[in-house]
C-alpha positions as CSV (number, residue, x, y, z in Angstrom):
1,X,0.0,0.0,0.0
2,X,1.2,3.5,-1.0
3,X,1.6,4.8,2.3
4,X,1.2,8.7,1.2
5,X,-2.0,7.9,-0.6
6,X,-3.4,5.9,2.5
7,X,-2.0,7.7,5.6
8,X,-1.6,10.9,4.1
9,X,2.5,11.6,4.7
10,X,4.4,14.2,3.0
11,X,4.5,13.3,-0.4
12,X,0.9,13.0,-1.0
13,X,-1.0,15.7,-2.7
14,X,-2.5,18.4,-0.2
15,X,-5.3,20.5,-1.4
16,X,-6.3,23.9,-0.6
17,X,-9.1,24.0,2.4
18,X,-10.8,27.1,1.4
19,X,-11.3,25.6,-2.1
20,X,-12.4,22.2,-0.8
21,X,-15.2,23.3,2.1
22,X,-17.2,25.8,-0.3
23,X,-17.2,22.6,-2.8
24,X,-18.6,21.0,-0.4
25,X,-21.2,23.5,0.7
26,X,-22.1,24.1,-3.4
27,X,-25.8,24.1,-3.8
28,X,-25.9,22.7,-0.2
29,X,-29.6,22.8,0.0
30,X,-31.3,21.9,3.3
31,X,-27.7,19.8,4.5
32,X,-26.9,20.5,8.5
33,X,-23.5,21.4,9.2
34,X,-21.4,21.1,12.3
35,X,-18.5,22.6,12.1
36,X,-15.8,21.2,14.7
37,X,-13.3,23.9,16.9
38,X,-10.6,26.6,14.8
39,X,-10.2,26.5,11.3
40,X,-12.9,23.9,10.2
41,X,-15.1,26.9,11.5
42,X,-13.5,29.7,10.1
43,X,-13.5,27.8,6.8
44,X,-17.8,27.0,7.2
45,X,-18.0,30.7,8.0
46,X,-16.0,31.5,4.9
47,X,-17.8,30.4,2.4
48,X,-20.6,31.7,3.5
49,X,-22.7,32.2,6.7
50,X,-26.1,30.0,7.2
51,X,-28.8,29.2,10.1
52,X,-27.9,25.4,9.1
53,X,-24.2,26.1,10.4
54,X,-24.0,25.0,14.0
55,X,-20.0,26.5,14.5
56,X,-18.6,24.4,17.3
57,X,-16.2,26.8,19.1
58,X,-15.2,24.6,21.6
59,X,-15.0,21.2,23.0
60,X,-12.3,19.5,21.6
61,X,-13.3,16.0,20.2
62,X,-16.8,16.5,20.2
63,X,-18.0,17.1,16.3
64,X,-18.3,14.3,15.0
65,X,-20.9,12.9,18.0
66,X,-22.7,16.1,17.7
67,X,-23.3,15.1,14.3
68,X,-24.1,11.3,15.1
69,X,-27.0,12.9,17.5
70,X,-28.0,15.2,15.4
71,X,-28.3,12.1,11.9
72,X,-30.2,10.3,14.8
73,X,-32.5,12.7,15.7
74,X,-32.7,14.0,12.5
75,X,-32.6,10.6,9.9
76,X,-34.6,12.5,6.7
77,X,-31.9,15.4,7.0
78,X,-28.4,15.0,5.8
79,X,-25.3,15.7,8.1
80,X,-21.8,17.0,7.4
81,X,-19.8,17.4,10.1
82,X,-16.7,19.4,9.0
83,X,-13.5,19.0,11.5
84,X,-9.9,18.5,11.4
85,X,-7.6,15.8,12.1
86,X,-6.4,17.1,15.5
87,X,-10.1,17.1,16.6
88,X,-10.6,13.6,15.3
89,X,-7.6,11.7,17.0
90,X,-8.9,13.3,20.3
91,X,-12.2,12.4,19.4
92,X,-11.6,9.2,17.6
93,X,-13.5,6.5,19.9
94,X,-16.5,8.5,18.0
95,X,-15.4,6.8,14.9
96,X,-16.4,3.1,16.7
97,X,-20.2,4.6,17.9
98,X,-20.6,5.7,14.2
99,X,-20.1,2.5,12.9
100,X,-22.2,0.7,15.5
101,X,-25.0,3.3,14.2
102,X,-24.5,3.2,10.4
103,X,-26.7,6.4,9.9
104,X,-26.5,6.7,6.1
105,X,-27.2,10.5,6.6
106,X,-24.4,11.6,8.1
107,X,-20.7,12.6,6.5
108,X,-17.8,13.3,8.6
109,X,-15.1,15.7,6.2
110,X,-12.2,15.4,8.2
111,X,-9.6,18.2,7.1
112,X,-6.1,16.9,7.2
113,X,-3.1,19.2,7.3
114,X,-1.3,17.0,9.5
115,X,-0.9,19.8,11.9
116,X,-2.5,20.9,15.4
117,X,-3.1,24.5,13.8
118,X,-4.7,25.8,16.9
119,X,-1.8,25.4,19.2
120,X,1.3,26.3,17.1
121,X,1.2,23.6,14.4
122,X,2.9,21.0,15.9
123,X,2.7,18.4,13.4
124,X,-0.2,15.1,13.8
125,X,-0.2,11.7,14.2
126,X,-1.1,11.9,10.6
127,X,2.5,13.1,9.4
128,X,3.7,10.2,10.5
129,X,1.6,7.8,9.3
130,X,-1.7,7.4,11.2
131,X,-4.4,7.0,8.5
132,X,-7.8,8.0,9.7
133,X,-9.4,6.0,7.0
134,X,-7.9,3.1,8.3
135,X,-9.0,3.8,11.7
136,X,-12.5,5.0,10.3
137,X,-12.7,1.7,8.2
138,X,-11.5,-0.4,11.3
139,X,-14.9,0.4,13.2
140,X,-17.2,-0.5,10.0
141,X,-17.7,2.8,8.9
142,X,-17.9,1.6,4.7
143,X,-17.6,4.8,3.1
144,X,-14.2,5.4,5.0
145,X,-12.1,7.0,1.9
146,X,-8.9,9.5,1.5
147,X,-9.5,12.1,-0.8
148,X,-6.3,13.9,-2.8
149,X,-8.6,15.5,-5.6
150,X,-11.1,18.4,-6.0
151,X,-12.9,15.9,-8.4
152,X,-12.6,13.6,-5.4
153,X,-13.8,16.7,-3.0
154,X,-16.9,16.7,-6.2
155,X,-17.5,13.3,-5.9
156,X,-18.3,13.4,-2.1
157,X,-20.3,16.0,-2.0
158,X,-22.8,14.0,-4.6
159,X,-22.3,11.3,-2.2
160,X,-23.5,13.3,0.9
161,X,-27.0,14.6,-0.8
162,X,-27.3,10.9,-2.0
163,X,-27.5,9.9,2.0
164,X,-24.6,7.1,1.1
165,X,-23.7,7.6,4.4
166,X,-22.2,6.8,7.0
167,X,-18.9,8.3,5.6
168,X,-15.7,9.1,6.7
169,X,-13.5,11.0,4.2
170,X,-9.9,12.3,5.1
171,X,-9.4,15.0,2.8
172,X,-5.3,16.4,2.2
173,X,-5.6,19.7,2.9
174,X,-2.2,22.1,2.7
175,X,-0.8,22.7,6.1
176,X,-0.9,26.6,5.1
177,X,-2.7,29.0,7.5
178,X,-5.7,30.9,5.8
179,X,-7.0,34.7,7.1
180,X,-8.9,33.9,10.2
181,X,-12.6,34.9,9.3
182,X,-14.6,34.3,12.7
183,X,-18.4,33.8,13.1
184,X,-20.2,35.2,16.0
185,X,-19.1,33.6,19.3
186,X,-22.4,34.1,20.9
187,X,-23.6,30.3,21.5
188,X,-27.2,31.3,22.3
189,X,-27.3,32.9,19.6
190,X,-26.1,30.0,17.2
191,X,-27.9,27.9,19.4
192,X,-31.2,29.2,19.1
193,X,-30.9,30.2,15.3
194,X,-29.8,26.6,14.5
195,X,-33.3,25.0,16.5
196,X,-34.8,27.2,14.5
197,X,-33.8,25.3,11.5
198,X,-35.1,22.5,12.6
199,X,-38.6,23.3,14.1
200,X,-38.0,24.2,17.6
201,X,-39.1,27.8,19.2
């Protein structure tokens, strides 16, 4: 096994993150979006602010079960949970629930730049090897796939609207650090706006 393609070392082919997340978001339609802690927010918020965004400031570790409970509770609504691969090793026993679930509405786009951007960018566990796929695969998640491609990145987001879920898809982003562009920090506020969106008062 090429272990660049698979685990995402150096020489595999990094893509830009603020090309990849508003190809995602294209024509998003009624999707729900959790956005996981730092950048993963700041690139949701980038490409363009909406009441389906729930932008996860905090709690490290915690996106991608956000999203299960929300696919649960939500099964005719698709699920993208948006996070990076520092958030997902800390959360990765989530991984394991999701594939004791199988909720084939919910996507988790894991952002790999094989870097802890938020706290100085120390490099991963992915730079040297760890492949979340693997890991992702490992607990029965089917659609666990690696993603080096903006035809890839295309290809995904058909998947997600399709509800061929549960997916996992490490995508190869550039280590690169983006302008910071920050939604409102107000939780209430998201809070309320997002259980809006989904029929609450």
């Amino acid at each position: 096994m090429d272990h660049a393609r698979s685990g995402g070392g150096p020489a595999a082919a990094r893509l830009k993150r603020r090309e990849v997340v508003p190809a995602l978001l294209h024509n998003r339609g009624d999707l729900l979006v959790v956005s996981g802690l730092g950048s993963a927010c700041y690139d949701a918020f980038a490409a363009g602010d909406h009441p389906r965004n729930f932008y996860l400031w905090g709690a490290m570790g915690s996106a991608a079960m956000i999203g299960l409970g929300l696919a649960l509770a939500q099964p005719e609504q698709q699920v993208l949970v948006i996070t990076g691969d520092g958030e997902m090793l800390m959360g990765m026993g989530s991984l394991a629930t999701i594939g004791v679930q199988q909720p084939a509405n919910l996507t988790v786009a894991v952002l790999d730049n094989a870097h802890y951007s938020e706290t100085g960018m120390q490099q991963s566990h992915t730079s040297a090897g760890t492949s979340l796929r693997a890991v992702a695969a490992g607990c029965g998640i089917g659609g666990a796939i690696d993603i080096h491609t903006m035809q890839e990145v295309a290809a995904l987001r058909d998947q997600i609207h399709r509800g061929a879920g549960p997916i996992l898809a490490c995508i190869h982003v550039s280590p690169e650090e983006d302008p910071r562009v920050l939604p409102s920090r107000d939780g209430v506020y998201l809070k309320l706006r997002f259980r809006e969106q989904l029929g609450f008062k």
